[in-house]
Structure formats: C-alpha cells, structure tokens
C-alpha positions in Angstrom: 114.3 96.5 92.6 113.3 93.5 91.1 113.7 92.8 87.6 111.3 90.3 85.2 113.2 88.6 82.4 114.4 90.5 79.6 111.2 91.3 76.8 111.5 93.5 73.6 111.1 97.0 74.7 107.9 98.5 73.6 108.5 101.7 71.0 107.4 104.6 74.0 108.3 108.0 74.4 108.0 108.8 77.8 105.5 112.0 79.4 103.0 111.3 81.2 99.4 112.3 79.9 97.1 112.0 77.0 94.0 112.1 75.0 92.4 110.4 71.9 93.4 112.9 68.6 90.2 115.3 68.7 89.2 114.6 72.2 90.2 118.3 73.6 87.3 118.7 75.3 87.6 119.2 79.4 86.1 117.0 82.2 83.4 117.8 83.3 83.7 118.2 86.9 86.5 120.3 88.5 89.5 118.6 89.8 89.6 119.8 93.5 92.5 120.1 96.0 91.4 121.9 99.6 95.1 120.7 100.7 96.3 123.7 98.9 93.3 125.6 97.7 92.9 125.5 94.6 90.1 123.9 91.2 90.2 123.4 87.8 88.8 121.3 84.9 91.7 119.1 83.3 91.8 117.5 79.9 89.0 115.1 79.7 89.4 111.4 80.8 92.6 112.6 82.9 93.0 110.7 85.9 94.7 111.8 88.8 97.8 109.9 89.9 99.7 110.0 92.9 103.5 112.2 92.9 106.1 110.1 94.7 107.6 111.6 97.7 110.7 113.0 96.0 108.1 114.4 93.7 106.2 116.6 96.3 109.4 117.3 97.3 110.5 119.2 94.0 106.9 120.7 94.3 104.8 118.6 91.9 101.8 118.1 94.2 99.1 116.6 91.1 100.1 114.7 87.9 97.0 113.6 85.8 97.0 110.7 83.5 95.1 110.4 80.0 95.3 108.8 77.1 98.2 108.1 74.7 98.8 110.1 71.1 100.5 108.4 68.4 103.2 110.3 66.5 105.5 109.9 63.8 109.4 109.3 64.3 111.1 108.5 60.9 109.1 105.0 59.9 108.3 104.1 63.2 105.0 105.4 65.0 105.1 105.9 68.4 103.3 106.5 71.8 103.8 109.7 73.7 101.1 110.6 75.9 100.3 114.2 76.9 101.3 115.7 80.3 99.2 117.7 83.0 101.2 118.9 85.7 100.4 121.0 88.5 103.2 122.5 90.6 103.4 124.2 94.0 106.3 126.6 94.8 105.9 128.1 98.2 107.4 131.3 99.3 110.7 131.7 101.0 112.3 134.1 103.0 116.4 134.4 101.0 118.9 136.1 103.8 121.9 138.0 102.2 125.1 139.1 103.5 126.1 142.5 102.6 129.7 143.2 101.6 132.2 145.7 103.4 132.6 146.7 106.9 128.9 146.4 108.2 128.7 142.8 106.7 124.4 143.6 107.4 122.0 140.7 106.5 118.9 141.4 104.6 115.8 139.2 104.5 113.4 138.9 101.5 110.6 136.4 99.9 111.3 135.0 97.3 109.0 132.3 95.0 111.3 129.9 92.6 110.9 130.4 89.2 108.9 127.8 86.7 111.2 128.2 83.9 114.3 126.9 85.4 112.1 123.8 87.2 111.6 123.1 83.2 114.4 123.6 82.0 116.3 120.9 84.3 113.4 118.6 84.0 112.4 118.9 80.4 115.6 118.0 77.1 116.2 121.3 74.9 113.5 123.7 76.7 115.2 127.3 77.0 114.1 128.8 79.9 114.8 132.2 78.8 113.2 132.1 75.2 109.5 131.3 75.3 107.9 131.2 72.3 105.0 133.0 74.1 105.3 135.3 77.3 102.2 137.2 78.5 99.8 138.1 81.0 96.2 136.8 81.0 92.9 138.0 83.1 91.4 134.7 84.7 88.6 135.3 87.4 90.3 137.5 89.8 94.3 136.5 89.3 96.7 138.2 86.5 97.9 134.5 85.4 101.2 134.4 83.4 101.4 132.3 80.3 104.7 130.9 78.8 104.9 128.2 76.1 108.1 126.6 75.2 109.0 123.8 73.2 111.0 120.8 74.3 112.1 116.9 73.0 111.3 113.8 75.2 114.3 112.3 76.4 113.5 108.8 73.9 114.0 109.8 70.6 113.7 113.5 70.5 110.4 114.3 69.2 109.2 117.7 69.7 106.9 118.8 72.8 104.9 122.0 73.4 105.2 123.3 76.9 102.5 125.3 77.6 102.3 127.0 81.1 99.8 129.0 83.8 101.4 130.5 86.2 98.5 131.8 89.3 99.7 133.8 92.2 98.0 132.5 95.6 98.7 134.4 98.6 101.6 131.8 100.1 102.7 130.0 97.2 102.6 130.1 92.9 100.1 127.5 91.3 101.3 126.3 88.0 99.7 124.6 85.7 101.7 122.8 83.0 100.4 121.0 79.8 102.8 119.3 77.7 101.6 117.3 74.4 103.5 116.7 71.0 103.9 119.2 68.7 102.7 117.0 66.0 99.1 117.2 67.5 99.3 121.3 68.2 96.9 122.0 65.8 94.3 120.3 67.3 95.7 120.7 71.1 97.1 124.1 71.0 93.8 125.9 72.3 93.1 123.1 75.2 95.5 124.3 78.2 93.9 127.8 77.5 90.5 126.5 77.9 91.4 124.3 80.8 93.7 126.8 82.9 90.7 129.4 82.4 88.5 127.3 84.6 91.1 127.7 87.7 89.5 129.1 91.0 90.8 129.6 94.8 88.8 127.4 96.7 88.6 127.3 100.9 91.1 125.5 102.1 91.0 122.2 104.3 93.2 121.9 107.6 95.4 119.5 107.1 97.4 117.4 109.1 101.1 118.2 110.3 103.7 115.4 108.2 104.3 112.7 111.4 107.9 112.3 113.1 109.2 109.2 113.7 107.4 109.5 117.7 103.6 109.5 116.1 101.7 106.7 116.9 100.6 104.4 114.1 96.9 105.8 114.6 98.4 109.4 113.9 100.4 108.0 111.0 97.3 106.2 109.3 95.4 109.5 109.7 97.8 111.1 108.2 98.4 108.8 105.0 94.8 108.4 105.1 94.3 112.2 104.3 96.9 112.6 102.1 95.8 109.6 99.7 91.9 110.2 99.7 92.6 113.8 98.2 92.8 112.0 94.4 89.7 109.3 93.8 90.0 105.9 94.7 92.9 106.3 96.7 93.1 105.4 100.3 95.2 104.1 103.5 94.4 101.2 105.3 95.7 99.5 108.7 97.4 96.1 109.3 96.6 94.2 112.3 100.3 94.2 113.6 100.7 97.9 112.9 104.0 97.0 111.5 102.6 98.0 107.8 100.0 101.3 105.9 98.7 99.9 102.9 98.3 102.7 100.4 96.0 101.5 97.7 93.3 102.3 94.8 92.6 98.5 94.3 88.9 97.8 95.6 89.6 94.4 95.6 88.7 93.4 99.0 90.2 89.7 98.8 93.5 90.7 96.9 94.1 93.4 99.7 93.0 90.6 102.5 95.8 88.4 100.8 98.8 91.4 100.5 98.4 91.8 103.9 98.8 88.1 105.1 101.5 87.6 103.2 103.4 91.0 104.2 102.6 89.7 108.0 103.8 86.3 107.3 107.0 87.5 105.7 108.1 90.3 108.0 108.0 86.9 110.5 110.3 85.3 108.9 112.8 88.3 108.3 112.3 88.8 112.0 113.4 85.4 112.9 116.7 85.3 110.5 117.4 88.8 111.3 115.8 90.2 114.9 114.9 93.0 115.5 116.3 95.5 118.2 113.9 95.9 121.1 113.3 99.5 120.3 112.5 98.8 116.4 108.9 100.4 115.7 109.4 101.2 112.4 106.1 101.3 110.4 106.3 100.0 106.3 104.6 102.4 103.9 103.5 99.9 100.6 101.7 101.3 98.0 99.9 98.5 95.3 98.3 100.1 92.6 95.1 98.5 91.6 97.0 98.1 87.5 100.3 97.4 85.8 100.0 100.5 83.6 98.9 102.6 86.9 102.3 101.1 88.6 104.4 102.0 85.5 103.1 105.8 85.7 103.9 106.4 89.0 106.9 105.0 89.4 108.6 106.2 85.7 109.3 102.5 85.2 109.8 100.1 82.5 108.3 96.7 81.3 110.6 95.2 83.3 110.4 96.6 86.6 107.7 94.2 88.6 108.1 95.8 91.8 110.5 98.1 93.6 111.4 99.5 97.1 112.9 103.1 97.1 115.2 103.8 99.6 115.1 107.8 99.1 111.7 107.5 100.2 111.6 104.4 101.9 108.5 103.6 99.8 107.6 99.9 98.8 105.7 100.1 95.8 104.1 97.1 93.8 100.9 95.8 91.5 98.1 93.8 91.4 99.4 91.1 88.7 97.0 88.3 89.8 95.5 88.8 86.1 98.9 87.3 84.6 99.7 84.8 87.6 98.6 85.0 91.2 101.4 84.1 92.8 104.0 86.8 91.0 102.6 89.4 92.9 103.1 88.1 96.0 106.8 87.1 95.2 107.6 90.5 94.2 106.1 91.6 97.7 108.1 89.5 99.4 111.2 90.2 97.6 110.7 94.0 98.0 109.5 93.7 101.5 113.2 92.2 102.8 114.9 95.5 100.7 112.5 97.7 102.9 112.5 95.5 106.3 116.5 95.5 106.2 116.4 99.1 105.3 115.5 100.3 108.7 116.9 97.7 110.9 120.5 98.0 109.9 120.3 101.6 109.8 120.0 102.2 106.1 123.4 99.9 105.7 124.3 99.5 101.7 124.7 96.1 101.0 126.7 94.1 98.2 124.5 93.3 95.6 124.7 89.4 96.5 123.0 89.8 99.7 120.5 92.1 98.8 118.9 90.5 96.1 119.6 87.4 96.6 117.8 87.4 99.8 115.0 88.9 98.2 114.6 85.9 95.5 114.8 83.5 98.5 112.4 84.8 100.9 110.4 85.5 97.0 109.9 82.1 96.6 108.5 81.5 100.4 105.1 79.6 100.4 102.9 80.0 103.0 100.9 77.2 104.7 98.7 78.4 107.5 101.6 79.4 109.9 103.9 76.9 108.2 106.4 78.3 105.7 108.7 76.5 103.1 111.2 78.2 100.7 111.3 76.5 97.3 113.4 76.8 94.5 111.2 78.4 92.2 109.4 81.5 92.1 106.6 81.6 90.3 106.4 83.5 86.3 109.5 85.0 84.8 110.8 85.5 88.6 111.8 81.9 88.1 116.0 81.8 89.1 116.4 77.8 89.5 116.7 77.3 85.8 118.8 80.0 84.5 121.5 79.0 87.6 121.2 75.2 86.7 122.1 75.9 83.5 124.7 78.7 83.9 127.1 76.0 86.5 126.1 73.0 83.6 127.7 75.4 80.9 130.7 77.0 83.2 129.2 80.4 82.1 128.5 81.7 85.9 131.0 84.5 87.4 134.3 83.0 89.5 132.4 83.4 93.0 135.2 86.0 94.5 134.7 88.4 91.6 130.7 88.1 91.8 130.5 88.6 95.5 132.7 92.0 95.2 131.1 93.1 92.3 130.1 97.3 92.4 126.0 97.8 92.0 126.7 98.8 88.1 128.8 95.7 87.4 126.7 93.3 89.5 123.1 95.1 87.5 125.3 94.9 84.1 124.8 91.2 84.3 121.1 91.4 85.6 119.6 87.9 85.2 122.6 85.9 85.6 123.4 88.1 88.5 120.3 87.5 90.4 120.2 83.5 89.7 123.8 83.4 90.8 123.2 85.5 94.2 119.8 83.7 94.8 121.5 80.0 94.1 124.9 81.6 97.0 122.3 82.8 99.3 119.5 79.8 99.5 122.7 77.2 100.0 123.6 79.3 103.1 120.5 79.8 104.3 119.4 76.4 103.8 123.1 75.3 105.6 122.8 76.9 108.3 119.5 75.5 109.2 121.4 71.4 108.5 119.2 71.3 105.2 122.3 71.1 102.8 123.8 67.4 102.5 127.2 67.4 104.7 130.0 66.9 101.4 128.7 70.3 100.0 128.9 72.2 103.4 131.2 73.4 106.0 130.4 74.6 109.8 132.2 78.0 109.2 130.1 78.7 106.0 127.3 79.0 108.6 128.7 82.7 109.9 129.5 83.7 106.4 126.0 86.0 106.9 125.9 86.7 110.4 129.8 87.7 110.3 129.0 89.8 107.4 126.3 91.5 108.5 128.1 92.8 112.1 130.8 94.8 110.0 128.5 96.2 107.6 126.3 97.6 110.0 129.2 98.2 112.5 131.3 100.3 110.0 128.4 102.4 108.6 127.6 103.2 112.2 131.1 104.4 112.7 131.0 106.3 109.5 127.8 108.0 110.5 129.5 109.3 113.8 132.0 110.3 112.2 130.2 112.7 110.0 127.6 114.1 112.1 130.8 115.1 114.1 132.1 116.8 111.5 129.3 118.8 111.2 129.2 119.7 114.6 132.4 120.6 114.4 132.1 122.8 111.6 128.5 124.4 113.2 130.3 125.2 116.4 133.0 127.1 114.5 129.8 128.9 112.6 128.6 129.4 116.0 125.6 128.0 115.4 123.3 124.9 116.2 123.2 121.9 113.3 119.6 121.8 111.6 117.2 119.1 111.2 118.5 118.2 107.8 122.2 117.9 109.2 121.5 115.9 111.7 120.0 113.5 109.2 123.1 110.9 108.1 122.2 108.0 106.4 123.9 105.7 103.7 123.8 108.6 100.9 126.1 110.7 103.1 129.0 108.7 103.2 131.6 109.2 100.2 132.3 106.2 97.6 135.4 105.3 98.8 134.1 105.2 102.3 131.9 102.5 101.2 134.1 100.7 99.4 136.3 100.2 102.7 133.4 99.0 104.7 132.5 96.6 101.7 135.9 95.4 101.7 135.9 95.0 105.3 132.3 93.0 105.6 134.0 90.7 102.4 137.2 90.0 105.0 135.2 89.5 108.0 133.0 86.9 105.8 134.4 85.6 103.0 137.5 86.0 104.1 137.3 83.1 106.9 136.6 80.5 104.5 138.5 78.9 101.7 136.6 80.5 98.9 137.6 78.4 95.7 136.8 75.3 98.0 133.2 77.0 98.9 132.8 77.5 94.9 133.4 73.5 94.3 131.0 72.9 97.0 128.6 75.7 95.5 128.8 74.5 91.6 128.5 70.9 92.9 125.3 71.8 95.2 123.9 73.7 92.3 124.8 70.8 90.1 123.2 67.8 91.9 121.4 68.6 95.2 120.0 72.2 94.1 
C-alpha cells in the first residue's frame, strides 16, 4: 500500500451511506439485481458501490452510497454517513455426528443468522436484545424486522440498526439500514418504506466464477458481468491480455493512458525479474472514476493513494489527474510491482525494504515512447528524494542492519522515513547493477544483494508450502479421506510467524550477509549525500 505524506485527519465517523437531514424520500427507480433475484427502492441519491471480494465473501453482495449526516460529539460536529447494506446468506447443508455406539451422521439446511453477522461487524450491537423483533407482511414474503442499536468504531456515537430479513427459496435477503440515532426522528420510518418496496424478480444466468485454466476471453466475460450489474461499472481488455481493467471512469483518454502505463511497467518488472515460461497470470485493477468513490470501497483513509490487496489479489487505485496527473500513474506503478511480484514468486512475503522500495523506484519511472528512465522524484506528496537527503544530512536515518530486518509493524511505524530510506537502498542497487552508480560508492558483490535475496525467499517459502500441504495429506489420509479444494490452497498466510521469520533471516544471510554491511552504509550515506 502506498502511503501520501502525513495530513491532519479529517473529523469522520466511519459507515458507509447517507442522505441530506429531511431527504427520506426513496429513489425513484428500483435498484435491480437478476444475479440473485431480487428489487427494491433504496434511500434516495444512494449510489451503488462495488463489495470487495472478501466482502462477497462474508455475503455482502450490494453496498449503496449516499450522502453524509452531521452529528454532534461533545463540541465537535462530525460526519457519519448512513449505511444500506444488502446481504446474501445461502443455505447450507450442517452434517452431525451422533454420540454413542452408532456414531450416525445427520444432514440438515441451515441459513446463518443476521444477528451474529452484526454483532461481529458492528461495536456494542447485542445480537440477542433487539429493541424491535417482529414479523411483517411485504408482497408475498413474511419479512422479519429487527432493530438494534450500535456505536461506530471512531468515537462511539450511537447507530440505529434497522433490519429486513426476506426468505428466497435458496438463500435469506437482508436488508440493513444503519443511520445515527441523532437523526431517528426524521429517519426512523425510511427503511420501512424502502424494504416494503422489495420484490422477487427472474433471475439472470450467470456465469460460473473462472479457475485459473479460463482463457482471458472467459475471464473478461466474467468480470464484465459481474461489474455491469451496478451502473457505470464495467470490464475492459488490454491488448497484451496480461491486465482486466475494472472501471466506472468514462474517461476514454485517462483509461487509454492507465493502460499504457500498466503495459509499459509490467515490461520493465519483466525484464528485472523474468518471468517463468508458464506464467499467465492475468492482473485484475480496479480505478475508480473519484477519490471519495476509492475511499468507500476500499474502507480507507486520506492517506491511502493506492493499494494492492494480496487477500484478493486486487489492485485498486483513482483517477487523481484533477490534483496532479502524474500521481496517479506513480501509485499504479508502485502498486502494479506489489501485484506483479505477487504471483511470480508464489505469493513470497517480502521484507518491507524490498517491497516498497521497489515500488517507489519503478513509481518514479517515466515513460518516453518505448524509452524508460527512473528518476529520483515522484511526482506530489509521493516525492522520497527530499525527505532521504535530508534524513542522511541530519544522521536521523535507521543504522541500515536494523532497517533492512525490520518486522512489517516496525518498518510501517516509521512510515515516511521508512519508505525514503528503502526507496534511496533499493534505486542505489538497481542503478549499480546496471554501472550507473560512480565506482568509490559501489562494490561488484552489492550487485547480487537482490538476485541472491530473492532465490532464498522464494526457495524457502516453496519448501514451507510442501511441507504443509504434506501435512495435510497426512492428516487426510489418516481421516480417510481426500484434501478439499480449500486445503490444497497454501499460500504465504499459511505458514506460521516464526516460520517466516527463519526464511527472512535466511534471505538476510544469503544477501546481506555476503557484504560488509557498515562498509555498504558509508557507501550508501555518501551516495545519498553527493551523487543521489
């Protein structure tokens, strides 16, 4: 993730939808979903916005955005805006064992139940004390209503809760409404009105989620069908087939522009770090046409200007050409290496050093036809040059061993400094290794400082990986039984803590470890110092 400089945090409680005090009215067209079969009328001037893939996961298949409400917190006013969620739980089939001799194993359907999705995902709701609990006649479904009342996780301020709960044949539909209590007088009778207004529609065939065998036509059907279900949202296709863009921007020479610049930097990955032969892994990037639409969907703050996620393996980013141009094609860039690297070593965890600071050098790539130069500044507040220039002038950087081996929370602790500091380490050995760096600040072993460190990473998270899955074999086979899907999916967030603190300490040794590192830091602080 990539991080602006720090700015004063605006006063915001965090939901996710509003209106204008008064404005309870509903749209006036239904919002319409054939994916699952289902319409109603939300708050008026809601706007639909996309759920991230751990989202849809939990169930949360439509969030809607509005406008924000202003409330009172001691002497401060703030913003909280006023949520519409809609939520999907399918039905399961739950096998039990019996107890005693017979040991039998029943089968039964089951549907998850909304109030403890609420309770985990909502600060003080009580799942088992509603303030209201009751059954209401809308069209032809017996809907259940629960309201509960809740704080937002920023400064506590009270929430209503208010719930419509419609049983399809397959699954539950609920539809959730949360708004400040502050504002229930004039809110209170609007999720009524709106939930009233939900029908069963016919649903729309839809296409089967794609492996990692589809074909990139099958996998921009797919995203194509799953984005055009809100308005203004879309997939389109690259001409390498190596990216989906996933947009609402209607700006045909912004998106013309992303595009050349995620081709033209996926080049230059590919030439400092090639690819395997068999790697056809096809990058999902989502730019949202605003700012505030990038904030809502991702959760994020003010300072967040872009961000890869490797849960869903997501890159999601802006259109900031309004504020400067040239940021949000930085941020791309930067981003685009977390995603890149992602796949190719295998969802390998890197040290903080070499993750971002890669991304800040290949941020501040410019692109010149089919010429590319890396500079030493990125453009806006992505700018690293001058914070590292004066951090080595001033003594105030970290001793290089300690910053190279810093943990995620430690190296993020330091945020700015840390970033100028990895960029600064990672451009001198990039620009080394390719005989740009004068001779009396460089060494011809600091040029396998990378390469060597990459080989053990990748090599011991392979071996960790292997040694997992074989674990659960092993433990299958004595279950009598095959591994699932799931199972047989190991990645980085399998393997324990202290297992990757022994690879990191081994990809440190195997680097770092060959040089004479307080003699590298002279030559680093005195390459910052005069050449940088």
């Amino acid at each position: 993730m990539i991080h602006l400089r720090r700015l004063a945090l605006l006063a915001a409680a965090a939901c996710v939808f509003a209106a204008l005090p008064g404005a309870q009215k509903l749209a006036r067209k239904h919002f319409e979903d054939e994916q699952y079969g289902y319409k109603f009328k939300p708050p008026e001037d809601s706007v639909a916005v996309p759920p991230q893939p751990q989202e849809a996961e939990l169930g949360i298949i439509c969030k809607m955005d509005g406008k924000d409400l202003t409330v009172r917190s001691g002497s401060q006013s703030l913003t909280v805006s006023v949520d519409t969620v809609v939520l999907r739980f399918e039905e399961r089939t739950v096998r039990s064992e019996a107890e005693g001799e017979d040991r039998s194993v029943s089968e039964s359907k089951v549907r998850d139940d909304l109030g403890a999705y609420l309770e985990a995902y909502y600060r003080g709701l009580d799942r088992k004390n509603p303030k209201v609990d009751e059954e209401k006649k809308v069209g032809k479904f017996v809907a259940q209503h629960r309201v509960w009342t809740a704080r937002t996780a920023s400064y506590g301020i009270p929430l209503v809760v208010d719930t419509w709960s419609f049983p399809l044949s397959d699954a539950d539909i609920h539809l959730v409404y949360v708004f400040p209590e502050e504002h229930e007088k004039k809110w209170g009778k609007t999720p009524a009105k709106s939930a009233k207004t939900f029908a069963e529609i016919k649903r729309k065939k839809s296409l089967a989620a794609v492996g990692s065998e589809a074909s990139y036509e099958e996998r921009l059907a797919y995203h194509k069908e799953k984005e055009e279900k809100l308005e203004g949202w879309t997939a389109l296709p690259t001409p390498s087939k190596k990216f989906i863009i996933v947009t609402n921007s209607d700006n045909k020479k912004f998106i013309k522009k992303v595009i050349e610049r995620l081709e033209k930097s996926r080049n230059v990955y590919e030439k400092d770090f090639p690819p395997t032969k068999d790697f056809d892994h096809v990058s999902i990037v989502r730019v949202c046409n605003t700012e505030e639409e990038f904030h809502k969907y991702g959760n994020t703050d003010r300072n967040v200007a872009g961000w890869f996620n490797p849960f869903t393996t997501e890159l999601v980013l802006y259109n900031s050409t309004a504020i400067d141009p040239n940021m949000t094609y930085a941020v791309m860039s930067h981003e685009a290496f977390h995603q890149y690297c992602h796949f190719l070593f295998n969802q390998s965890e890197a040290h903080r050093w070499f993750d971002e600071g890669h991304g800040d050098y290949y941020g501040a790539a410019e692109f010149t036809g089919k010429k590319v130069t890396i500079k030493r500044k990125m453009p806006g507040n992505l700018n690293r040059y001058d914070f590292i220039k004066r951090m080595v002038k001033e003594g105030t950087y970290t001793p290089l061993e300690e910053h190279i081996n810093y943990s995620h929370p430690e190296w993020q602790a330091k945020e700015i400094d840390s970033y100028s500091q990895s960029w600064s380490i990672v451009f001198m050995l990039r620009q080394g290794a390719q005989k740009k760096v004068p001779g009396k600040f460089w060494k011809k072993e600091y040029a396998d400082i990378i390469p060597n460190y990459v080989t053990t990473l990748n090599a011991g998270f392979q071996a960790a990986y292997d040694e997992i899955l074989a674990e659960r074999e092993a433990r299958a086979k004595a279950d009598g039984r095959e591994l699932t899907e799931a199972e047989r999916d190991v990645n980085r967030f399998s393997a324990t803590p202290d297992k990757k603190k022994e690879i990191w300490k081994n990809a440190i040794e195997a680097s770092w470890g060959q040089i004479d590192i307080a003699e590298f830091e002279k030559h680093w602080a005195a390459f910052v110092a005069d050449h940088l």
